[in-house]
Each structure stands twice: as C-alpha cells, then as structure tokens.
N, C-alpha and C positions, 0 to 999 in steps of 0.2 A: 529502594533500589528497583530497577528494572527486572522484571524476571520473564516477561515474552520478549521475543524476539521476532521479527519479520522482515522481510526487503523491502524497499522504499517503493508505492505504488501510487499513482494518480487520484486523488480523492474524488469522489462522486460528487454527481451534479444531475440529480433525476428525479420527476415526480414518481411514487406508487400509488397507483387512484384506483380506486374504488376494491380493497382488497378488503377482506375479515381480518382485523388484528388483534391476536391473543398473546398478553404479553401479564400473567399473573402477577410479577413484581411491580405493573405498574398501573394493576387495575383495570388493564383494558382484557375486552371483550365486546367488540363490536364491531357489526357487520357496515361495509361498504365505508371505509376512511380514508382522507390522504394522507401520505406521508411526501414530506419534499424534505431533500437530502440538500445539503451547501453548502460546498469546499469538504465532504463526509460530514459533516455534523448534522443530525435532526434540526433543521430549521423551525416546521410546524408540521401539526396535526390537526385535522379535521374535515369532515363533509364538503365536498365540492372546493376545494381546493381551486382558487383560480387558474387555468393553463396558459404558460408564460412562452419562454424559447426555449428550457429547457426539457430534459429528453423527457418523455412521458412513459410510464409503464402502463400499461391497462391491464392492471389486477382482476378485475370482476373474476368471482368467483372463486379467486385465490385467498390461502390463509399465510400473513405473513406474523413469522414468530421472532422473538429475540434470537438472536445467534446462540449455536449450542456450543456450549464448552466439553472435549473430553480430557478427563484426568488420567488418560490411559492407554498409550500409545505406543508402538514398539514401529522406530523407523528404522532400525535395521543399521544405522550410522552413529560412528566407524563402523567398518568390516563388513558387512555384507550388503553394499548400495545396490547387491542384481537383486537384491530382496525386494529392497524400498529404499527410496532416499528420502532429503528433506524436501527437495522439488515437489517428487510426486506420492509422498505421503501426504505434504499439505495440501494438493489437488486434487489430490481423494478425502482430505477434510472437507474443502471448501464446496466438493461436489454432493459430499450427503450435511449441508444447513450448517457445519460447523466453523466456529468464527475464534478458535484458540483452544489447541490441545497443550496436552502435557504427554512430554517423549520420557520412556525409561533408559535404565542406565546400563542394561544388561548387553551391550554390546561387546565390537573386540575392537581397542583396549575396552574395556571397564570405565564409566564416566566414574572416576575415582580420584581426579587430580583437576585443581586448576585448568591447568595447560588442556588438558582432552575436553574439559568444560567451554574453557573460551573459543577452541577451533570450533565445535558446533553453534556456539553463538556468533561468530563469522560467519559460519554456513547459514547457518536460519537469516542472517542480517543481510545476504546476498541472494535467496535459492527459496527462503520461506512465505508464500501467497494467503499464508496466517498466521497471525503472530501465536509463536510456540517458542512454550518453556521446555527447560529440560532436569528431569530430576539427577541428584546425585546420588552414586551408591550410600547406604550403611556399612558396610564394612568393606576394607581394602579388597579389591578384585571379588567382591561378593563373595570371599568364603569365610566369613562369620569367625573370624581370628583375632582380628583389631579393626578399631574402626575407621575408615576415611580419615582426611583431611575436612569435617565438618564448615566448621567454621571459618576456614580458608575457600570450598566450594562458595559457599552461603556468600561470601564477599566478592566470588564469580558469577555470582549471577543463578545460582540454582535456587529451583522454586520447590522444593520439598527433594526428603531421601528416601530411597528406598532401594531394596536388595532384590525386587519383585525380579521373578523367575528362582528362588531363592527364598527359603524361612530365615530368619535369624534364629539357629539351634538354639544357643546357649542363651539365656536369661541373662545371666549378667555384664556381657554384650549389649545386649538390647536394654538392656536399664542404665547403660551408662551412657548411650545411644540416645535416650532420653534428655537424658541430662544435658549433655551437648546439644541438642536440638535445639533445647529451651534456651541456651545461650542465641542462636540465630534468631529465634522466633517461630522456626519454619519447621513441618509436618513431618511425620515419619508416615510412611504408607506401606502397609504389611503385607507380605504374601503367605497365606496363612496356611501350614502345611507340616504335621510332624512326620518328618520321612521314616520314622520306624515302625510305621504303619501306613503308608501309603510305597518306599519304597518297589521300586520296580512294577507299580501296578499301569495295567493298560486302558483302563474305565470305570467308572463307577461302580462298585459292589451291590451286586444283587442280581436280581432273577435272570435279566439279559446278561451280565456276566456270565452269571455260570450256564448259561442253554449256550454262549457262545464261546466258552470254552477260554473268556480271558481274565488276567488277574486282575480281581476288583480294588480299587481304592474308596474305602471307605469313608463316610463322611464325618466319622469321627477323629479322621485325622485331619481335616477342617476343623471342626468345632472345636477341640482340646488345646489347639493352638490359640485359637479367638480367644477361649475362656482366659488363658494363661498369659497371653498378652497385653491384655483389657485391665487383670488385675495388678502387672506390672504399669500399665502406663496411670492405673487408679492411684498406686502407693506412690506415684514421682508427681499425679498433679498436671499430666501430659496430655497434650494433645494429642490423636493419632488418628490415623485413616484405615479401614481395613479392605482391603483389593478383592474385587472379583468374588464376592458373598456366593456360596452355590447351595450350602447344606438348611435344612430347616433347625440342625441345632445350634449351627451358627448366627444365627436370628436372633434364635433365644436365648444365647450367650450377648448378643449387641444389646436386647431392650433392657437385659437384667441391670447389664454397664450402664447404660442411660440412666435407669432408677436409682443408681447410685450417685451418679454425679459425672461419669468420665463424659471428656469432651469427646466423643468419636461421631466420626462420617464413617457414612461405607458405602461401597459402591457394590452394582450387580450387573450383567453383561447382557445384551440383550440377547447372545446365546441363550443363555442358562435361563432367563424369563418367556423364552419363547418354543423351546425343544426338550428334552429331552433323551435318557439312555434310548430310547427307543431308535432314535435314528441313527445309531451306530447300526442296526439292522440290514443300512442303506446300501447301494451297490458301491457307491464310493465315499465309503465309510470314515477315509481318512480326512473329510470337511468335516468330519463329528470329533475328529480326537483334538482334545484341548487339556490341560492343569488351571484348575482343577476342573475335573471332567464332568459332562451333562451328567445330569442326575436322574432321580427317578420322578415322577407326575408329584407324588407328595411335598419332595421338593420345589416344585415349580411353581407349586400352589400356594406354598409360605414364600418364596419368594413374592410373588406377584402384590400376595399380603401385605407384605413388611413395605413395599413400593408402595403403595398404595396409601398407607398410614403414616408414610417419612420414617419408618426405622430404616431405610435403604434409601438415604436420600440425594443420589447420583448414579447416574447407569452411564458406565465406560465402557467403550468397547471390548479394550484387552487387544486394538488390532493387530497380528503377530503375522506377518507374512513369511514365506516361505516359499521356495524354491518346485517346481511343480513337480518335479519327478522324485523329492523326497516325500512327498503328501502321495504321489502312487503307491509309494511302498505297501507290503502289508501291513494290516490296522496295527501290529505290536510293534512295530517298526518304523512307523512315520510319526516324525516330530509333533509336538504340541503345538497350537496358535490356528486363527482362524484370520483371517482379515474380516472388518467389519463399519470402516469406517463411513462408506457411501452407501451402506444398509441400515446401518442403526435405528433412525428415525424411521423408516419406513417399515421393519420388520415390527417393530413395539407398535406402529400404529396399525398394521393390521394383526395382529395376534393380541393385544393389549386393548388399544381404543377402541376399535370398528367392532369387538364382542362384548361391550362395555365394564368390563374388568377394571379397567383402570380411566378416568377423565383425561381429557386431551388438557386442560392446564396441569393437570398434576406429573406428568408423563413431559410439559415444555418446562416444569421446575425442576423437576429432576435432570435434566439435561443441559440445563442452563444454570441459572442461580443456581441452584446446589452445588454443583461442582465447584464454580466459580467461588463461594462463599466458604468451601471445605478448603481452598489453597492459598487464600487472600488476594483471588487473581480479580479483577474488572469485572463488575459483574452487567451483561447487556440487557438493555433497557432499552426498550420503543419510548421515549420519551425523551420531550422538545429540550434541547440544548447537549443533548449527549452524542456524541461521536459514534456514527452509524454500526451497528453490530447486530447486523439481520438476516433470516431466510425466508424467502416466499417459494409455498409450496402447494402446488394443486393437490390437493389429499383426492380428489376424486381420481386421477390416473392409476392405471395398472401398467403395470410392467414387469418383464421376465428378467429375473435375475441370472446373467450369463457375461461370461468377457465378453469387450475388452469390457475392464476396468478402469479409472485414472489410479488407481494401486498398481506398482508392474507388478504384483504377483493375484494368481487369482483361487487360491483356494479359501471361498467364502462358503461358511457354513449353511447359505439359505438359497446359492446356485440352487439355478432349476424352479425354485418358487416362486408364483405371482404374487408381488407385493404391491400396496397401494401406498401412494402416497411421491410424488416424485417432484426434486428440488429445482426450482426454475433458476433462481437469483440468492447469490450470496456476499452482503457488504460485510466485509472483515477489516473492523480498527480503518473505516471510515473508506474504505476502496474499492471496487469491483473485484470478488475474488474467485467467481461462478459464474457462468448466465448460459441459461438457454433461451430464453425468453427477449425478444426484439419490442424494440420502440414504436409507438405509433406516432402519428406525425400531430405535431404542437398545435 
C-alpha cells in the first residue's frame, strides 16, 4: 500500500554535468559525473555525458547526494496551518535536500481516525512538493488509555504510529500496541520520556540548570523509558523506533537491545548533535528550548559516537514550529520545538563533517537510507533506472542563518549562525521540487 503522498508535478528532463556524486547505497564516490534525468527517471551515468536539447546543469564543483528522508516532522496540520502547513512544510523539505518526510500525529484533532488520516492524504495529494507520509497516533487522542484504530489507520494509508509529543505511560498499553502493530507490519516510534521525573522540568539538569535558576530534566528520565521499552518490544519480538535520542544512557540502553536481538532504529536531531545546554545561556534562549532538551557536552559526545558507529542510524529533525511571539516568552514559558528542516544538512555538515567527527557518507546514510530502511519507505538511490530522488549542494557556501524561511515560522535553533553547505536543486519522486541553480545553454 501506498504510504507517501504528494501533488501531481511535471517530471524532469535535465542533464547534471560535471558534479561529485556520493551516494553510499550505491557505491558511488566520484568526482566530476553526469547524471541525465528522462521523464524523472535516472536514464544514465557517467563521464562526459553527451550535451543534447535537454536543459543542462553545470554542476562543477557541486556535490550531488541521494535525496534525504526525514522520519520526523511536526506540520502543524489540522489546527495550527499559521504554524506550518503541508504546502510549506514541504517547501521547507525540499529547500534543505530532502525528497520524503514523515509528519506526526500530535495535532488538533489527533491523527487518530481513518477519516482525519485520509483529509491529510488529500491534502499532501493536492498542496505536497514531496511525497509525505503521515504517522498515526498509539493511543486515542494520545492520552495512553486505549489504543487507536490500529489496523483501520494502517488500511488508511499510515506509515508507522506514534504518540511522539507523548510517552506511552502504562506498559501494558504499549505491549498490546505491539501486538497490533505486528498485525499491520508497521513501526511504533517512541517518544521516550518518564514524566515523574522529568515532569514540569524547563531544561536539562545540571550545572546550567542550576546557575540559571531552572528546573532540570534529567536524563534518566530518557534513558529508564529506553531501557523499559526495548525490553517490552524484546519479550513481543517487535520492531520499534526510538525518537529524538539525546541522553548518553540512552545509547547505552539501544547497543545493550541490539546485542540481544531487538530490531530498533533510532534517530538523533541535529539539535542535540550539534549544541548543547550551554546555549540556553543565549539572549534568545527560547530557540534552545526543545523535549527532550539540549543536554550537556558528554552527551553530545556519545551522541556524535553512536552516529558515527550506526547505533543512531537516522538523524530527524524533530521540526516543530511555532508561533513567534510564543518562542518570546520567557525561557519557562515558551513551548517546546525548533524548526529545522532547511538546516539539518547544513548544520551536521558544519559542526559534524568540516571538524572530521563524523564522514560525509556516513552523515548521507544516516539521512537517507537509514531513515528510509527504519519505515519500509523508497529508499533513494543515484542509480540508472530509478526514479530521480536527489540534492545538489555546494558544500563550499556560507551563509547566515535568518528569516525569511520557506517554514512560516522561524524560531530555528541555529538562527544567527554561519553554516556551510547550501542546497541548489532538489528532484523529489522524479520532479523539480527546489532550485536555485539556472540552466546553461545545450
């Protein structure tokens, strides 16, 4: 069954000549290639590509990657489209390299029925410039009492559940949440969080907490949910996903599940890999407040790790937009979420790749393939016969992170910073769905 969705768009018809194309899934690694696109499908690759009628790119010096997937999208639809809509949340995918997210269900209503499932798949099928899924809640209205309409969702077209924005408290909920699942096929994706120790907290616990006077959320109220989770989905045999990794004992709670056998992905935000409590410090502190919140340098450092070795093998945004004059409020007072969808790539590639921490294929695996491979989605491939799903990006440009954005909201956590790395061209499910970048003449 179908599980993205997008609006009907004119398929490409364009050489890219002479670009670097790194595309780990399919082997390549090599400078100065062509690609020629035909009716969107990769027609051929290689060296000196003959120049025809069709539009020509002149890559030189550009690096063109498979299109990135994120599993981790918050478009604010239903009920809050001044946030973000499907229009121009996917405008803000397709503007930072990405060629298919995945939208959460935490709106108003609650993606918790059929009927609210399919209006958004009409919406994405009319208003979406990248094909996007949508997950559906774990339990009715997310409050962890009974669960969904599982397996009625899953015959609507949702591509994985989850209650994200939301733990699933009780245990025996989530183990019978399991159960159901495995009738679909399809993934549970966790937000991992015991609220009777993170409860009412405004930031990470520790030394910036308390010199700043606010209540810390500790990281074991991360990790005791991981552990707890991991070994319910061990004893069902289940697959599962774990959202937005931030703590270093939640890490070590995923390798431990892995040595034993559970199937889990997990994703990490390129907030939480790239910053730190520290910049709660900032003068507009509330682009630092997120659930779960930045953490402290130790954390960043086992994150980075676990990226690096594939125990973290997808980095989601988490984009959560919001409203600007609630992100002014003060720090204990304005909402959680960052937007980060037209930064992602760029922030990991300068704080990640450019100080050699992490390789630039393992950093295009993790953003692409992995994601794609953790939800059974299309996984994009620079390779001849497959339906175009690419970004070409000057990694040598700098630019300042500021509105506007193609998100209408703009409280992004890395405003104000030069980042490298900015996306010229983006073919989504064989289309034009980006471009800065003009044609030269045939």
């Amino acid at each position: 069954m179908e599980r993205l969705f997008a609006a009907p768009a004119p398929p490409a018809d364009l050489l890219i000549a002479g670009a670097r194309v790194v595309d780990p899934g399919s082997g390549l690694d090599g400078p100065s290639l062509d690609v020629r696109i035909h009716e969107g499908v990769i027609a051929e690759i290689g060296p000196d590509l003959p120049r025809t009628e069709v539009e020509t790119i002149d890559a030189d010096g550009l690096v063109l990657l498979p299109g990135l997937v994120d599993p981790h999208v918050h478009l604010r639809t239903p009920g809050d489209e001044d946030e973000e809509g499907v229009a121009s949340g996917t405008r803000a995918a397709a503007a930072g390299g990405f060629t298919a997210i995945l939208a959460m269900p935490n709106t108003r209503p609650v993606v918790d029925t059929p009927i609210v499932l399919s209006g958004l798949v009409q919406r994405a099928g009319r208003e979406a410039v990248v094909p996007t899924g949508f997950m559906a809640a774990i339990t009715a209205g997310q409050e962890g009492e009974r669960l969904a309409e599982m397996v009625a969702l899953a015959e609507a077209g949702a591509a994985a559940f989850s209650d994200d924005g939301r733990p699933v408290e009780r245990a025996a909920i989530l183990r019978r949440a399991f159960q159901y699942a495995s009738v679909t096929g399809l993934r549970l994706a966790l937000h991992e969080e015991d609220l009777s120790l993170s409860g009412g907290a405004d930031m990470h616990e520790g030394a910036v907490s308390a010199e700043l006077g606010l209540e810390g959320y500790p990281s074991i109220a991360e990790s005791v949910m991981v552990g707890r989770d991991l070994a319910i989905a061990r004893y069902e045999g289940a697959p599962v996903h774990v959202c937005h990794v931030s703590a270093a004992e939640s890490v070590a709670e995923i390798r431990r599940a892995r040595e034993l056998g559970v199937d889990v992905t997990a994703e990490v935000t390129p907030h939480h890999l790239c910053l730190t409590d520290e910049h709660v410090r900032s003068l507009d502190a509330g682009r630092a407040k997120m659930s779960p919140p930045l953490r402290a340098a130790t954390d960043r450092a086992a994150l980075i790790e676990a990226l690096a070795d594939g125990t973290l093998d997808c980095i989601g945004t988490d984009h959560a937009p919001h409203r600007g004059h609630e992100k002014e409020q003060p720090f204990a007072h304005a909402p959680n979420g960052v937007i980060g969808l037209e930064t992602a790539f760029p922030a990991v590639y300068t704080h990640l790749v450019e100080p050699g921490l992490v390789p630039l294929a393992a950093i295009v695996e993790r953003m692409s393939t992995g994601p794609a491979a953790a939800f059974g989605l299309p996984r994009p491939a620079i390779r001849e016969g497959e339906r175009a799903s690419l970004c070409l990006w000057d990694l040598a440009a700098n630019w300042l992170v500021q509105p506007p954005y193609a998100s209408r909201s703009a409280n992004c956590a890395f405003a104000g910073q030069t980042l490298r790395a900015r996306c010229h061209l983006t073919i989504a499910a064989g289309a034009v769905a980006h471009r800065l970048i003009e044609a030269v003449a045939a």
